[in-house]
Backbone as XML, in Angstrom:
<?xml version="1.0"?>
<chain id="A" units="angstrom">
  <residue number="1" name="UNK">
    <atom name="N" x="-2.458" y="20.876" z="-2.328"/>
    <atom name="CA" x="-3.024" y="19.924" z="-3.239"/>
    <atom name="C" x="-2.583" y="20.313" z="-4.646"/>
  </residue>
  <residue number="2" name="UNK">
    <atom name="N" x="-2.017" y="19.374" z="-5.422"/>
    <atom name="CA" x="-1.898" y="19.690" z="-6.904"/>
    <atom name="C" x="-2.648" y="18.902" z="-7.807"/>
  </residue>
  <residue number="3" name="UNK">
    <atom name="N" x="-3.481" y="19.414" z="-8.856"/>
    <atom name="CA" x="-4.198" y="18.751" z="-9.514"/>
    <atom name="C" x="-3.705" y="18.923" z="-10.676"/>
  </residue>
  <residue number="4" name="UNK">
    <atom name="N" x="-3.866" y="18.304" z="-11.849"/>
    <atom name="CA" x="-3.825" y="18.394" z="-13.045"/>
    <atom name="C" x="-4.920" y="18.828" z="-14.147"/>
  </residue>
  <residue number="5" name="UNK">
    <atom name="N" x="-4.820" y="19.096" z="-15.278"/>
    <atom name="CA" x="-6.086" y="19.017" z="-15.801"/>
    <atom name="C" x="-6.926" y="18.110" z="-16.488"/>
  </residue>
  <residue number="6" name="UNK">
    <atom name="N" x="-6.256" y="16.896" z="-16.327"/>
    <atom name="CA" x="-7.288" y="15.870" z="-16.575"/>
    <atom name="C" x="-7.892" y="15.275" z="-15.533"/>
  </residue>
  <residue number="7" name="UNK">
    <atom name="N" x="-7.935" y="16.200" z="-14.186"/>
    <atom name="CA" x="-8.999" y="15.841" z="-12.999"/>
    <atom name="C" x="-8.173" y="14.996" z="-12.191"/>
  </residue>
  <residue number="8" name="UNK">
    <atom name="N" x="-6.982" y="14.702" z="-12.100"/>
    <atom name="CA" x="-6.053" y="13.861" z="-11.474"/>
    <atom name="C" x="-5.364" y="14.514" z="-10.516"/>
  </residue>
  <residue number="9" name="UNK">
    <atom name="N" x="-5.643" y="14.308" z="-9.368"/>
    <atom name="CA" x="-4.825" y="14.951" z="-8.160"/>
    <atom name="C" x="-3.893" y="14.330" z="-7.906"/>
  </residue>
  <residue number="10" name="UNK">
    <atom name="N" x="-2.364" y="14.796" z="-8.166"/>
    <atom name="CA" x="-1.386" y="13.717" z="-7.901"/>
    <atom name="C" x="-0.787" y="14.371" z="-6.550"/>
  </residue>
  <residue number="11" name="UNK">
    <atom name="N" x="-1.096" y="14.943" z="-5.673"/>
    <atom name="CA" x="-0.481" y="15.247" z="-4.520"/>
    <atom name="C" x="-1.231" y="16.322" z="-3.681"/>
  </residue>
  <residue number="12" name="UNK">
    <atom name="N" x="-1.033" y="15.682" z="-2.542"/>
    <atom name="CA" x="-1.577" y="16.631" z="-1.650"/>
    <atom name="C" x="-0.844" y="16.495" z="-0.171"/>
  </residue>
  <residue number="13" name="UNK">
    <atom name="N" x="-0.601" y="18.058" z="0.324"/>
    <atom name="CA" x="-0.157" y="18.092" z="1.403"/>
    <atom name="C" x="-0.933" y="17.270" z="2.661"/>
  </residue>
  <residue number="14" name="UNK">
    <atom name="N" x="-0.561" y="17.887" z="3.919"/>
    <atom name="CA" x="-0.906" y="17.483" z="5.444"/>
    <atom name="C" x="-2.136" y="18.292" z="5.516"/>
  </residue>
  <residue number="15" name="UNK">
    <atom name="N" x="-3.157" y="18.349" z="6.017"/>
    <atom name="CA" x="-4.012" y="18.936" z="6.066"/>
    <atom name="C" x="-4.029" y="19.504" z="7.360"/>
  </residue>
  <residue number="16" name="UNK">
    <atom name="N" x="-5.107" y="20.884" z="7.423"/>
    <atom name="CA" x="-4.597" y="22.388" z="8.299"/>
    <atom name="C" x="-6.110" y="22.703" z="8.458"/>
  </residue>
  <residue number="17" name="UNK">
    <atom name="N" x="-6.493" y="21.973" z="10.115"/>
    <atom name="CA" x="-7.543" y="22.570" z="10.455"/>
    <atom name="C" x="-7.726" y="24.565" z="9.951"/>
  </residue>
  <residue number="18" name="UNK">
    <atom name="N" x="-9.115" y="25.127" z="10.442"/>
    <atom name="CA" x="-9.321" y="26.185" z="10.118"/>
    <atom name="C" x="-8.723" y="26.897" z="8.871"/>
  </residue>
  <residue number="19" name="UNK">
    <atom name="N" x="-8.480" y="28.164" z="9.175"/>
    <atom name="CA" x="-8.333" y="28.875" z="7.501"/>
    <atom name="C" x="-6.831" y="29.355" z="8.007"/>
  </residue>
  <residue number="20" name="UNK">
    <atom name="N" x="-5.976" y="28.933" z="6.859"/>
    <atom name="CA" x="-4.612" y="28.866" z="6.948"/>
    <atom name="C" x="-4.342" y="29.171" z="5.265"/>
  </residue>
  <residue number="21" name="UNK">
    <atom name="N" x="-3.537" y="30.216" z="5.163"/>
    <atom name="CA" x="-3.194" y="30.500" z="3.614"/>
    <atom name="C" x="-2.503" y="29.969" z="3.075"/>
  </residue>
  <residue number="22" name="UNK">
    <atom name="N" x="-2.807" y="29.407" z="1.381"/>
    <atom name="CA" x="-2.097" y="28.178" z="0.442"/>
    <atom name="C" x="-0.624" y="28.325" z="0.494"/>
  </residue>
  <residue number="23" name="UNK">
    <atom name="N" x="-0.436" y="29.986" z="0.623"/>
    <atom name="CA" x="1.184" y="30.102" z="0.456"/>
    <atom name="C" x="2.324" y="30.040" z="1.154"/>
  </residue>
  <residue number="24" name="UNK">
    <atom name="N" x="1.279" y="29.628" z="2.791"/>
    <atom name="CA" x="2.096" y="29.401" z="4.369"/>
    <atom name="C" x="2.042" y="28.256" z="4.361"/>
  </residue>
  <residue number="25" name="UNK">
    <atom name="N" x="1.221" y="26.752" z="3.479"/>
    <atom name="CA" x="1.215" y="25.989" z="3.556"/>
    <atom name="C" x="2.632" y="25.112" z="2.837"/>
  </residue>
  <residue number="26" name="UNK">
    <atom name="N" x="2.483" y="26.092" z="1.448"/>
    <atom name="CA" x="3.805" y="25.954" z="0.544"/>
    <atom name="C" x="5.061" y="26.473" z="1.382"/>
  </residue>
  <residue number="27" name="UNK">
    <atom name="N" x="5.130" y="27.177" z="2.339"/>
    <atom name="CA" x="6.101" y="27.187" z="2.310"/>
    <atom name="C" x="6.377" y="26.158" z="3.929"/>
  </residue>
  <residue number="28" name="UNK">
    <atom name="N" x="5.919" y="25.944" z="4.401"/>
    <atom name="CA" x="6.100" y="25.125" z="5.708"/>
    <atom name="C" x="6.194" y="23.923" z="4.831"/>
  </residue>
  <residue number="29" name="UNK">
    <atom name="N" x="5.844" y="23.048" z="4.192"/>
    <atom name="CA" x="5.886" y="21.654" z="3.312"/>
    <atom name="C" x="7.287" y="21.873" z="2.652"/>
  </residue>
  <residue number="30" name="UNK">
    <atom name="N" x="7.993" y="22.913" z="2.608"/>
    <atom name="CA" x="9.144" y="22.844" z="1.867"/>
    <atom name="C" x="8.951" y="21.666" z="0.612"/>
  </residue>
  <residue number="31" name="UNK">
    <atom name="N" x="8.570" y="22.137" z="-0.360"/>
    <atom name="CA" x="8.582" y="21.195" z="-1.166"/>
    <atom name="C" x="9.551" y="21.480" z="-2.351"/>
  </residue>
  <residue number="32" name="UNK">
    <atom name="N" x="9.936" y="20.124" z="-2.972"/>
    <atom name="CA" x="10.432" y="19.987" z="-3.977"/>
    <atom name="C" x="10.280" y="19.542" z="-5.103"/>
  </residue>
  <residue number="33" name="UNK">
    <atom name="N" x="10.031" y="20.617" z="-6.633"/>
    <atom name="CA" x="9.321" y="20.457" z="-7.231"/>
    <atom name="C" x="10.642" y="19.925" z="-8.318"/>
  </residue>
  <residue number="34" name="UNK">
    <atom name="N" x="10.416" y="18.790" z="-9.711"/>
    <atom name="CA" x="11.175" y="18.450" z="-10.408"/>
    <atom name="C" x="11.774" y="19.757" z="-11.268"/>
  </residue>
  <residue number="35" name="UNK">
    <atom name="N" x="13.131" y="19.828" z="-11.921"/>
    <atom name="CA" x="13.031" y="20.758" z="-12.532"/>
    <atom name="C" x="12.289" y="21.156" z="-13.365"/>
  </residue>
  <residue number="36" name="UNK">
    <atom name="N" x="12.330" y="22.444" z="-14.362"/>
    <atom name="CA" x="11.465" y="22.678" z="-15.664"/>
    <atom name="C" x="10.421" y="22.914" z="-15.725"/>
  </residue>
  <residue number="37" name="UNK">
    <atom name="N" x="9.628" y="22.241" z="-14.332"/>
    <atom name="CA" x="7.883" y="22.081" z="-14.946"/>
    <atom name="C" x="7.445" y="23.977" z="-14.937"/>
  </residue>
  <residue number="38" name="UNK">
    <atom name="N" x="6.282" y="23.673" z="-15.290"/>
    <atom name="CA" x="5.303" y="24.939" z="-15.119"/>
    <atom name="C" x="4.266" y="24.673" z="-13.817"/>
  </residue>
  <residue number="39" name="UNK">
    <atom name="N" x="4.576" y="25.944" z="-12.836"/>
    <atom name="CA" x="4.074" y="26.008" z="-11.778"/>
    <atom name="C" x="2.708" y="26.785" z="-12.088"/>
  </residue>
  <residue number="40" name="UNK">
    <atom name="N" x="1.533" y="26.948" z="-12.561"/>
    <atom name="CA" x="0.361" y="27.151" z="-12.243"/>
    <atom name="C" x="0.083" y="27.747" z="-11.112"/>
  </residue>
  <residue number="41" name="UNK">
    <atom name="N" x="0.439" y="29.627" z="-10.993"/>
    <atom name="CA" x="0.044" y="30.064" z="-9.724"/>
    <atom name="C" x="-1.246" y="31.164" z="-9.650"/>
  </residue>
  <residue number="42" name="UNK">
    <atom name="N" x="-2.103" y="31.579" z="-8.797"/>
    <atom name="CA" x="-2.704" y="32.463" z="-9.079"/>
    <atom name="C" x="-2.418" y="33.464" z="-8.243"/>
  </residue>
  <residue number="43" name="UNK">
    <atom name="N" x="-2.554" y="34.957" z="-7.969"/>
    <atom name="CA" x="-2.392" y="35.939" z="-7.031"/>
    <atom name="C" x="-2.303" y="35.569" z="-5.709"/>
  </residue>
  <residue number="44" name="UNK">
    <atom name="N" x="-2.727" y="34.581" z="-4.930"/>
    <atom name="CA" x="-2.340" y="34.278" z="-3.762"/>
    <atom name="C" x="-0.839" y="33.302" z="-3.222"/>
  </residue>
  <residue number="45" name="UNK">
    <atom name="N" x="-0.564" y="33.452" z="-4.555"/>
    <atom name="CA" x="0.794" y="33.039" z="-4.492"/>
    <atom name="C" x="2.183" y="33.933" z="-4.803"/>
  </residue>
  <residue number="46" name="UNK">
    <atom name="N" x="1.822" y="35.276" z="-4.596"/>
    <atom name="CA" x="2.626" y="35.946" z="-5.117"/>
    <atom name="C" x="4.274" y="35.549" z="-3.644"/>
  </residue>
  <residue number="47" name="UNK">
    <atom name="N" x="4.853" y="36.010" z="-4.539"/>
    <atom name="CA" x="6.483" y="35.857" z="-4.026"/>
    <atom name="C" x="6.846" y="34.565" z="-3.605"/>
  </residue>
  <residue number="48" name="UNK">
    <atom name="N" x="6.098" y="33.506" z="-4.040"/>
    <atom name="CA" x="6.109" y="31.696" z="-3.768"/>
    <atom name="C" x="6.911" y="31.503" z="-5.412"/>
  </residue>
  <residue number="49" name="UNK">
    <atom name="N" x="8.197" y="31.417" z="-5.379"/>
    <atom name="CA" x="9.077" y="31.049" z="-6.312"/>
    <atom name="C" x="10.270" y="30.172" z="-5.984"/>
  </residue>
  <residue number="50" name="UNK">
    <atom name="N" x="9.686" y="29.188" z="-6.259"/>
    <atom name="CA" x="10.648" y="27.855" z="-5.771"/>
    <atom name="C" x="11.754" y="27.780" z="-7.184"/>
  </residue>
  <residue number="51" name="UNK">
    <atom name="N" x="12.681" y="26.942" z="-6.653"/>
    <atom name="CA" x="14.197" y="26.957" z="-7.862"/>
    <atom name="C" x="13.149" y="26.322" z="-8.787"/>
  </residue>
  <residue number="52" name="UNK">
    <atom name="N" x="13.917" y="26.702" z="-10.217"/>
    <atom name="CA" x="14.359" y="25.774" z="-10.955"/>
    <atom name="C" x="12.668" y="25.169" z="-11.734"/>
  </residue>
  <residue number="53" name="UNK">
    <atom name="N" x="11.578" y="25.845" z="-11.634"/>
    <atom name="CA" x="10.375" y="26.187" z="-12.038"/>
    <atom name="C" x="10.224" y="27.344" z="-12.745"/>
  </residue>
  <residue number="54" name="UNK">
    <atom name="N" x="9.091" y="26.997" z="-13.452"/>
    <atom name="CA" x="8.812" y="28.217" z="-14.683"/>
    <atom name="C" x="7.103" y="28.271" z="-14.053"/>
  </residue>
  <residue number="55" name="UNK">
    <atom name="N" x="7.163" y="29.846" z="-13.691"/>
    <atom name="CA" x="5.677" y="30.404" z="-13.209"/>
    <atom name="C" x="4.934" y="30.804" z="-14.372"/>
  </residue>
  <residue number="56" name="UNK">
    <atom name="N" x="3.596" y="30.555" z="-13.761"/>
    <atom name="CA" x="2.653" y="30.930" z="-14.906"/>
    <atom name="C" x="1.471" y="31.404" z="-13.780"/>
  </residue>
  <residue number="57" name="UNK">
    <atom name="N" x="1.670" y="32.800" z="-13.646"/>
    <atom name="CA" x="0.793" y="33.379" z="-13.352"/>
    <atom name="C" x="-0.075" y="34.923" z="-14.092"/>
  </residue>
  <residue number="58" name="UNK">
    <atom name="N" x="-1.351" y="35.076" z="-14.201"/>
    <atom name="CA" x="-1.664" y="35.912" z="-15.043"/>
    <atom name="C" x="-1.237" y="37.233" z="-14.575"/>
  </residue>
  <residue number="59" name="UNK">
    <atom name="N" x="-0.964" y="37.976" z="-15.377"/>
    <atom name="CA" x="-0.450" y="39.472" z="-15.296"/>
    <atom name="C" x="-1.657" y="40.144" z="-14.633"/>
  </residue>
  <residue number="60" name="UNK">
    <atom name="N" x="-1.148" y="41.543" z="-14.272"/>
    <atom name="CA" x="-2.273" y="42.389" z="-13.840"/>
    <atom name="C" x="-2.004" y="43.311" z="-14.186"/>
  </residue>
  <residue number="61" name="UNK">
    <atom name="N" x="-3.141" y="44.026" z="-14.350"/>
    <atom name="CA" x="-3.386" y="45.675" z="-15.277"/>
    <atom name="C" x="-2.119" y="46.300" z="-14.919"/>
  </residue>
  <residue number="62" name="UNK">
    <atom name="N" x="-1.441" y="47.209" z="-15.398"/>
    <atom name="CA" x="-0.802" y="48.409" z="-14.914"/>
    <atom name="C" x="-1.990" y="49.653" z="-14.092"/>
  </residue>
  <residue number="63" name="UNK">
    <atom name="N" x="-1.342" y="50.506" z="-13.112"/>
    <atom name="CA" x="-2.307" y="51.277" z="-13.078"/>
    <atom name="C" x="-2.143" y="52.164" z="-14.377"/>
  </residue>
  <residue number="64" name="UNK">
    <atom name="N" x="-3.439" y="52.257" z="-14.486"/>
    <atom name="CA" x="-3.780" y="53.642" z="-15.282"/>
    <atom name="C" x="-3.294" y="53.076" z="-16.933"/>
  </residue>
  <residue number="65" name="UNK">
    <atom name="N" x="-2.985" y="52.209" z="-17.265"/>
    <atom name="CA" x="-3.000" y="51.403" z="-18.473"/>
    <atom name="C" x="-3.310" y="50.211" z="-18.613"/>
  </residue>
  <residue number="66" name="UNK">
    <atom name="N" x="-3.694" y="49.797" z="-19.937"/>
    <atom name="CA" x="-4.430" y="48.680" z="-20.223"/>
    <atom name="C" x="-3.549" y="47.148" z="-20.474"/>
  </residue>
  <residue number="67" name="UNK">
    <atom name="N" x="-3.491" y="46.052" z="-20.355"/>
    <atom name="CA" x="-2.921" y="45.467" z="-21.020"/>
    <atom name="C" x="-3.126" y="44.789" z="-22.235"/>
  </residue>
  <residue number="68" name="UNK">
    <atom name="N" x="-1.740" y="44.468" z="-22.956"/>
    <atom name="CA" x="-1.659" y="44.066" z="-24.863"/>
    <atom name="C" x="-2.482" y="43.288" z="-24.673"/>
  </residue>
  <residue number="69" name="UNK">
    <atom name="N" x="-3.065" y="42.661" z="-26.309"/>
    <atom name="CA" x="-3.768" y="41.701" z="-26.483"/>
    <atom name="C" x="-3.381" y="40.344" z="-25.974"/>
  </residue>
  <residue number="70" name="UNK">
    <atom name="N" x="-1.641" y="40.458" z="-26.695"/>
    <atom name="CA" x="-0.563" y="39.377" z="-26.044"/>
    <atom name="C" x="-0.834" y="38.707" z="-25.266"/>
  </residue>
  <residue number="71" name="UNK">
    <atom name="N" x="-1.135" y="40.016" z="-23.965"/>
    <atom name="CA" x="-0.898" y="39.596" z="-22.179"/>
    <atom name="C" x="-2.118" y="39.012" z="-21.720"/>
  </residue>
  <residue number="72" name="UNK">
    <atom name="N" x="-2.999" y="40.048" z="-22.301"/>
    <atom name="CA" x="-4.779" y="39.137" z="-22.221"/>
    <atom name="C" x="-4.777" y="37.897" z="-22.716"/>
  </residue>
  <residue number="73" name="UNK">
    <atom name="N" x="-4.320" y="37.748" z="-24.459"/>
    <atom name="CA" x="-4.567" y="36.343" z="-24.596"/>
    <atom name="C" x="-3.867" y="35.590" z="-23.544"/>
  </residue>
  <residue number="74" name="UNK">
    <atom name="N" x="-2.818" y="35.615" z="-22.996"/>
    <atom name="CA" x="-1.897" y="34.880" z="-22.346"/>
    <atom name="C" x="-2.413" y="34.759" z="-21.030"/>
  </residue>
  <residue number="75" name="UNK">
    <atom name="N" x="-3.569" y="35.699" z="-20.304"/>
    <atom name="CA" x="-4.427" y="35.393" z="-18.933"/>
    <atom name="C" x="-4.838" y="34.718" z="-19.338"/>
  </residue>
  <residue number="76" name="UNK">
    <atom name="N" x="-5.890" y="34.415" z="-20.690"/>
    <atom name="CA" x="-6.758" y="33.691" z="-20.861"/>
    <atom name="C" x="-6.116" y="32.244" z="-20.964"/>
  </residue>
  <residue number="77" name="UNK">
    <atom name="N" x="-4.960" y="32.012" z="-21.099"/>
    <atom name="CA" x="-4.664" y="30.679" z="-21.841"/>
    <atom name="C" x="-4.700" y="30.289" z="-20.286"/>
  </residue>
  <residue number="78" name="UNK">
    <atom name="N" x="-3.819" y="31.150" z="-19.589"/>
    <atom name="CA" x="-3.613" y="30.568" z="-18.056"/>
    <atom name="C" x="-5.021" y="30.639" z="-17.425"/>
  </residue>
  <residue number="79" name="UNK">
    <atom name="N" x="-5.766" y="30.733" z="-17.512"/>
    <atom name="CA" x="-6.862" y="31.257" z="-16.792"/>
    <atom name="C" x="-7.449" y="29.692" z="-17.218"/>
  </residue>
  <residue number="80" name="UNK">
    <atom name="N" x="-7.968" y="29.648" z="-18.328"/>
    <atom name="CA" x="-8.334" y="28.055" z="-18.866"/>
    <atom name="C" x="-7.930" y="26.765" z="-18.376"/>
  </residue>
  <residue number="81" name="UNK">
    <atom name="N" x="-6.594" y="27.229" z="-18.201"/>
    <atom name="CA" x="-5.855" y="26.021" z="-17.387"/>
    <atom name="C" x="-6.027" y="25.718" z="-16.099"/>
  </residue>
  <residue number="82" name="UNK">
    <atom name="N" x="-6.177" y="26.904" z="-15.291"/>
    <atom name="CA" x="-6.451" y="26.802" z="-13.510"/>
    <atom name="C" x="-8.328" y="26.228" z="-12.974"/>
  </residue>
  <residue number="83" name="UNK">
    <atom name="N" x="-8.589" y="27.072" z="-14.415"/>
    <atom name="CA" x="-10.012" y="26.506" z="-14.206"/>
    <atom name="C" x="-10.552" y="25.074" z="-13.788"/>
  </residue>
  <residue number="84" name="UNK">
    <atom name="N" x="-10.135" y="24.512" z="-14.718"/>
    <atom name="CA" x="-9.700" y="23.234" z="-14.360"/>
    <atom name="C" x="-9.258" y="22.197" z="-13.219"/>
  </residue>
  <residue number="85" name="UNK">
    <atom name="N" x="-8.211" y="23.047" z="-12.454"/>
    <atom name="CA" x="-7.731" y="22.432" z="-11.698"/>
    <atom name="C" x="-8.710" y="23.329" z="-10.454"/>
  </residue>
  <residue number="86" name="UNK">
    <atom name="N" x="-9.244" y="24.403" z="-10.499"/>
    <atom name="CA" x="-9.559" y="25.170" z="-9.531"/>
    <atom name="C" x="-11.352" y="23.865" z="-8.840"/>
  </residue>
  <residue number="87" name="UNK">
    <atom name="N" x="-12.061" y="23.951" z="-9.835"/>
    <atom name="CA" x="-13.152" y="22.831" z="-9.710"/>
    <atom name="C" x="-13.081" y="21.437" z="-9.201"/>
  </residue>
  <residue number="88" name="UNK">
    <atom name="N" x="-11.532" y="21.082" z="-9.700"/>
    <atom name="CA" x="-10.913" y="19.507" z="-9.500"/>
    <atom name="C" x="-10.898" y="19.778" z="-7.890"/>
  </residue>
  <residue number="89" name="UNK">
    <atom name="N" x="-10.269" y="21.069" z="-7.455"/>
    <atom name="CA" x="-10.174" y="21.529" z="-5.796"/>
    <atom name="C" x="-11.418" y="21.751" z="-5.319"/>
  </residue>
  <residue number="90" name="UNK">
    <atom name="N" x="-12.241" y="22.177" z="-6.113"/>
    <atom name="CA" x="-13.876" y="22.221" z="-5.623"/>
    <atom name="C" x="-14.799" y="21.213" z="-5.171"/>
  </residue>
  <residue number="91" name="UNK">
    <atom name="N" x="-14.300" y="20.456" z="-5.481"/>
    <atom name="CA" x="-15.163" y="18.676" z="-5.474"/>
    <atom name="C" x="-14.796" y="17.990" z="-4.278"/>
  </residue>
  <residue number="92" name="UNK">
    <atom name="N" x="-13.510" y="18.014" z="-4.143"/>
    <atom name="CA" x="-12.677" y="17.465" z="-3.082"/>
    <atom name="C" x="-13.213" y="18.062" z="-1.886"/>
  </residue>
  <residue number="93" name="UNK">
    <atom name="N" x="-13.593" y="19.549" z="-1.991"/>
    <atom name="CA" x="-13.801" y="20.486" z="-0.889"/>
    <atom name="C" x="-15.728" y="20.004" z="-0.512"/>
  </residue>
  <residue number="94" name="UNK">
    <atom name="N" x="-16.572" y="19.846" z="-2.020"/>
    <atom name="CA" x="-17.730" y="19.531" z="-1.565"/>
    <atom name="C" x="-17.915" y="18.453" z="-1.412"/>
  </residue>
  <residue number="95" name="UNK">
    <atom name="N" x="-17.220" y="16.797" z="-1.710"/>
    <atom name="CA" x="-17.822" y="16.062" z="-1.093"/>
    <atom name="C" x="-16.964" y="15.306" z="0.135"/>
  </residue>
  <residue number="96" name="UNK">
    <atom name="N" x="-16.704" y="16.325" z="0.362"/>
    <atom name="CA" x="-15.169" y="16.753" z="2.006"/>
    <atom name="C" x="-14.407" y="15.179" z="2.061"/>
  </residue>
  <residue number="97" name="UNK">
    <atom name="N" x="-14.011" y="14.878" z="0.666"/>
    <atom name="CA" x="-13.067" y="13.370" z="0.478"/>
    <atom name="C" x="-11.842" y="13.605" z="1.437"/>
  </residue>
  <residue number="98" name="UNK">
    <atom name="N" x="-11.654" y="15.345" z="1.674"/>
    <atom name="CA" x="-10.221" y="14.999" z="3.011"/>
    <atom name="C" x="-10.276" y="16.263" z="3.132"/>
  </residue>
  <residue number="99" name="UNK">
    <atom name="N" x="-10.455" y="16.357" z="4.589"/>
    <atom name="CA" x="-10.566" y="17.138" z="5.991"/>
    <atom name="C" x="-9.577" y="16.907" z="7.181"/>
  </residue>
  <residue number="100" name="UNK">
    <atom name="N" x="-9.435" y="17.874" z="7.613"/>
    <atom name="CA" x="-8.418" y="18.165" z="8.257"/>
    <atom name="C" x="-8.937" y="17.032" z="9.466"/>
  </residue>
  <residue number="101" name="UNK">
    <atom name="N" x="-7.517" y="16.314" z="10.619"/>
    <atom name="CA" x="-8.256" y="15.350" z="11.395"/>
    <atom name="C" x="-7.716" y="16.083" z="12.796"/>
  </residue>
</chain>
């Protein structure tokens, strides 16, 4: 499912009885994303890097060091953004508008 952040879901895959992970879903859908955009990923998407997309996923600590303000502000900007779309996925899920058949 991809949502936007003005609450607009412009796509959504085949739907996958039981619990099946977002990033086995991405990759069985083989999808094709336009060039350029910004892909919006969070940690369960790690090593999901399709061509010709620009990732935006938040950094994570180093061990045993902290990260710059930079990198924090820069979770936060991404973090703001998924929020968004993460709730837009929440709604769909509570008033079960599409379930697996």
């Amino acid at each position: 499912m991809l949502a936007l952040p003005d609450l607009r879901i412009v796509w959504i895959s085949q739907t996958y009885a039981g619990k099946i992970h977002d990033k086995h879903i991405c990759d069985k859908e083989n999808l094709i994303y336009p060039n350029g955009i910004n892909l919006w990923q969070d940690g369960g998407f790690l090593g999901y890097k399709p061509d010709n997309v620009i990732i935006r996923m938040p950094l994570r600590k180093p061990r045993g060091r902290e990260l710059t303000q930079l990198q924090k502000d820069m979770n936060k900007t991404i973090s703001s953004f998924r929020v968004k779309i993460e709730h837009t996925i929440g709604r769909v899920k509570i008033f079960r508008i599409v379930k697996a058949s």
